[in-house]
DODREN-826272 format. One record per residue (C-alpha): residue in three letters; residue number from 1; x, y, z. Coordinates in nm, 2 decimals, padded with zeros to 4 digits, always signed. Example, Ala and Ser with C-alpha at 12.3 -4.5 7.8 and 13.67 -1.06 7.14 Angstrom:
// residues 2
+------+-----+--------+--------+--------+
! code ! pos !      X !      Y !      Z !
+------+-----+--------+--------+--------+
!  ALA !   1 ! +01.23 ! -00.45 ! +00.78 !
!  SER !   2 ! +01.37 ! -00.11 ! +00.71 !
+------+-----+--------+--------+--------+
END
This chain:
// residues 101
+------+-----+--------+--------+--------+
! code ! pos !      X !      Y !      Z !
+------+-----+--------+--------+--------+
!  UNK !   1 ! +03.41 ! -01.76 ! -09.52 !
!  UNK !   2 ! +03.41 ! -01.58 ! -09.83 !
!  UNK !   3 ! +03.17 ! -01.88 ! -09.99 !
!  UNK !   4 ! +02.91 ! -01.83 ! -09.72 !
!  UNK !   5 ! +02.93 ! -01.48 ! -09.78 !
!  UNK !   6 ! +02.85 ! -01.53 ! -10.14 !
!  UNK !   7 ! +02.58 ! -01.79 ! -10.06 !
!  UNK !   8 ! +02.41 ! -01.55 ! -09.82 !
!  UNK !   9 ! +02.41 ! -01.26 ! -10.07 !
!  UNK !  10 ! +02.23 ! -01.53 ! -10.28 !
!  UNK !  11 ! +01.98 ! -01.64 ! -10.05 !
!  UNK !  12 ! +01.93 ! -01.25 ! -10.00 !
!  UNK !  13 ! +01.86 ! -01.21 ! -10.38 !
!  UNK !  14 ! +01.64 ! -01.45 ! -10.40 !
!  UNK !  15 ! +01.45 ! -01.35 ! -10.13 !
!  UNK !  16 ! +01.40 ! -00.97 ! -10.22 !
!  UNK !  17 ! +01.44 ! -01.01 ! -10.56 !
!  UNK !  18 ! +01.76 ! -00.86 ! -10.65 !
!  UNK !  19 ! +01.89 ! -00.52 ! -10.54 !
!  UNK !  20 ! +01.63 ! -00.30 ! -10.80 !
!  UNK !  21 ! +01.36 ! -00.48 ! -10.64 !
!  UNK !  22 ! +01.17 ! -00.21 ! -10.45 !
!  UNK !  23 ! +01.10 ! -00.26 ! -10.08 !
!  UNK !  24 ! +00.79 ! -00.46 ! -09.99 !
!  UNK !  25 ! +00.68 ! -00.41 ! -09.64 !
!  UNK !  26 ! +00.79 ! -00.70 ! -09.40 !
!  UNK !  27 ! +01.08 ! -00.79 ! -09.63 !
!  UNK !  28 ! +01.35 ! -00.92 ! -09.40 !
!  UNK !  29 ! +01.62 ! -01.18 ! -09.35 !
!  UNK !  30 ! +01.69 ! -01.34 ! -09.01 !
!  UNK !  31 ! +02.06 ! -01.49 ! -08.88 !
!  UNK !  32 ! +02.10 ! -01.68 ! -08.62 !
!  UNK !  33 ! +02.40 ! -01.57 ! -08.39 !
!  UNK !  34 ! +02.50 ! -01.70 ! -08.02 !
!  UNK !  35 ! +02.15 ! -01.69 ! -07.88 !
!  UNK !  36 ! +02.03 ! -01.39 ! -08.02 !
!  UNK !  37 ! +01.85 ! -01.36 ! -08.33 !
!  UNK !  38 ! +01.95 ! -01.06 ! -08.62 !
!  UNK !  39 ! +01.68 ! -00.94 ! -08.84 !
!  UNK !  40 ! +01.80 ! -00.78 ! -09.16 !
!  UNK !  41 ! +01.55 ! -00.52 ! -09.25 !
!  UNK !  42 ! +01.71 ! -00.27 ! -09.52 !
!  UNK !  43 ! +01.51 ! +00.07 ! -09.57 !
!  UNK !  44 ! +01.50 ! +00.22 ! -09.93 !
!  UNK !  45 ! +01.65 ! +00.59 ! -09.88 !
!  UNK !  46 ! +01.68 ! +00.87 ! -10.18 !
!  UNK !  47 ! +01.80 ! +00.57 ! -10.42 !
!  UNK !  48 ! +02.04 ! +00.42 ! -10.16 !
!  UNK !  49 ! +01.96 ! +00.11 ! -09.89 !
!  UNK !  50 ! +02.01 ! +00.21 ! -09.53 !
!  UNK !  51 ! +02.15 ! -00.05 ! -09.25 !
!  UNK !  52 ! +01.83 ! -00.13 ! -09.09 !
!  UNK !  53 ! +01.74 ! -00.39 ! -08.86 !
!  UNK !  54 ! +01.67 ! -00.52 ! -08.53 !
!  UNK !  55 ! +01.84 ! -00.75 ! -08.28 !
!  UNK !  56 ! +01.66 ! -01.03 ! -08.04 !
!  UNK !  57 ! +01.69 ! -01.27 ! -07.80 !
!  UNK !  58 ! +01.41 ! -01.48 ! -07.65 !
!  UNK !  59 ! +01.46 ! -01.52 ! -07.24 !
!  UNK !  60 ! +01.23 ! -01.72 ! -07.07 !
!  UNK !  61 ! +00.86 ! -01.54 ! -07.16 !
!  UNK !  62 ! +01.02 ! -01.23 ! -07.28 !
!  UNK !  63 ! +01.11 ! -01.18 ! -07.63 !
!  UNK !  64 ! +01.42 ! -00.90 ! -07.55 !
!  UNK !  65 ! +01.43 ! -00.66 ! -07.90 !
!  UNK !  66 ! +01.64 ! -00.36 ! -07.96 !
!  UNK !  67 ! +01.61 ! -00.16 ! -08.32 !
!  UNK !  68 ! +01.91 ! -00.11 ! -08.54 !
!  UNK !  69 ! +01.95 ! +00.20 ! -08.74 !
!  UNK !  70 ! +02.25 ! +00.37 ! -08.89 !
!  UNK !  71 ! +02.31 ! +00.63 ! -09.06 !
!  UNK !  72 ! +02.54 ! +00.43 ! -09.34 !
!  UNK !  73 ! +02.36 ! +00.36 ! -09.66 !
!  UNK !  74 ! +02.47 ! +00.14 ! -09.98 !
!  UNK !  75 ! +02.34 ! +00.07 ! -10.32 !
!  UNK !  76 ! +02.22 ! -00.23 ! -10.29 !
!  UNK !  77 ! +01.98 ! -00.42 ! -10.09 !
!  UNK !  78 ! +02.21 ! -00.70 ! -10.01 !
!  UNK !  79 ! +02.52 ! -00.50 ! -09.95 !
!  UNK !  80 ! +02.29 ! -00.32 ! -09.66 !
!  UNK !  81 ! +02.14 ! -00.63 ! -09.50 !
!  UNK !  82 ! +02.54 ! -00.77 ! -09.47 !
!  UNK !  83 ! +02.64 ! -00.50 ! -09.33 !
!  UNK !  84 ! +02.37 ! -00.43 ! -09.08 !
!  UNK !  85 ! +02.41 ! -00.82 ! -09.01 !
!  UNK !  86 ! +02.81 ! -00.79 ! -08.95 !
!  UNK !  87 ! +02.76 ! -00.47 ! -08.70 !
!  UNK !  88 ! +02.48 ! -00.62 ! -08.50 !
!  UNK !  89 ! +02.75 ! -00.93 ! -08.50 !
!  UNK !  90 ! +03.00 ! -00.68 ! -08.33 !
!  UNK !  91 ! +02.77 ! -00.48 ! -08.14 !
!  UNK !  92 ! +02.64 ! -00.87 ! -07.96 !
!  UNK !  93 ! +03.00 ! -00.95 ! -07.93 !
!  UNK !  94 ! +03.10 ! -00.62 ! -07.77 !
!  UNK !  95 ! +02.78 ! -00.53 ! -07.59 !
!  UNK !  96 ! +02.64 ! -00.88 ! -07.49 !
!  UNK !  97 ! +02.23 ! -00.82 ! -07.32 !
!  UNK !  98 ! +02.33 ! -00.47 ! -07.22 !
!  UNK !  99 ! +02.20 ! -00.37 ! -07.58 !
!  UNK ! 100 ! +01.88 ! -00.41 ! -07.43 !
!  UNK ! 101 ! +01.92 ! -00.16 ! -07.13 !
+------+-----+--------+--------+--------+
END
């Protein structure tokens, strides 16, 4: 488990170029989790990155989203898209498609 975490911070790096890379519009990483789909999306905020993101799950025509925002913010870029990506894991596992309600 630790590896993957390691490997995903990387593939995170790459993608927004490190953690003093500013934030680009549209920047975002994307999980795949049960049947839902978590979309990383960490917001620059007075120096620090806050957990920012949103969760969705595709059923039938509709594509079901529900915005993730919290109040916890980290120094790096990164360190915020893990986190937002291991509390969307827990609210999915907890809350199931009543996130959507």
């Amino acid at each position: 488990l630790e590896k993957d975490g390691q490997m995903f911070g990387k593939v995170l790096k790459s993608l927004f170029g490190g953690s003093d890379a500013p934030q680009k519009p549209g920047n975002s990483v994307s999980v795949e989790y049960d049947s839902y789909t978590i979309i990383a999306e960490p917001q620059q905020n007075g120096g620090q990155w806050q957990v920012r993101g949103r969760i969705e799950k595709q059923d039938g025509e509709e594509l079901k989203s529900h915005v993730f925002i919290r109040a916890d913010t980290l120094p790096g870029e990164t360190e915020a898209a893990n986190e937002m990506i291991r509390k969307a894991k827990m609210m999915i596992d907890q809350q199931g498609d009543s996130i959507f309600s």
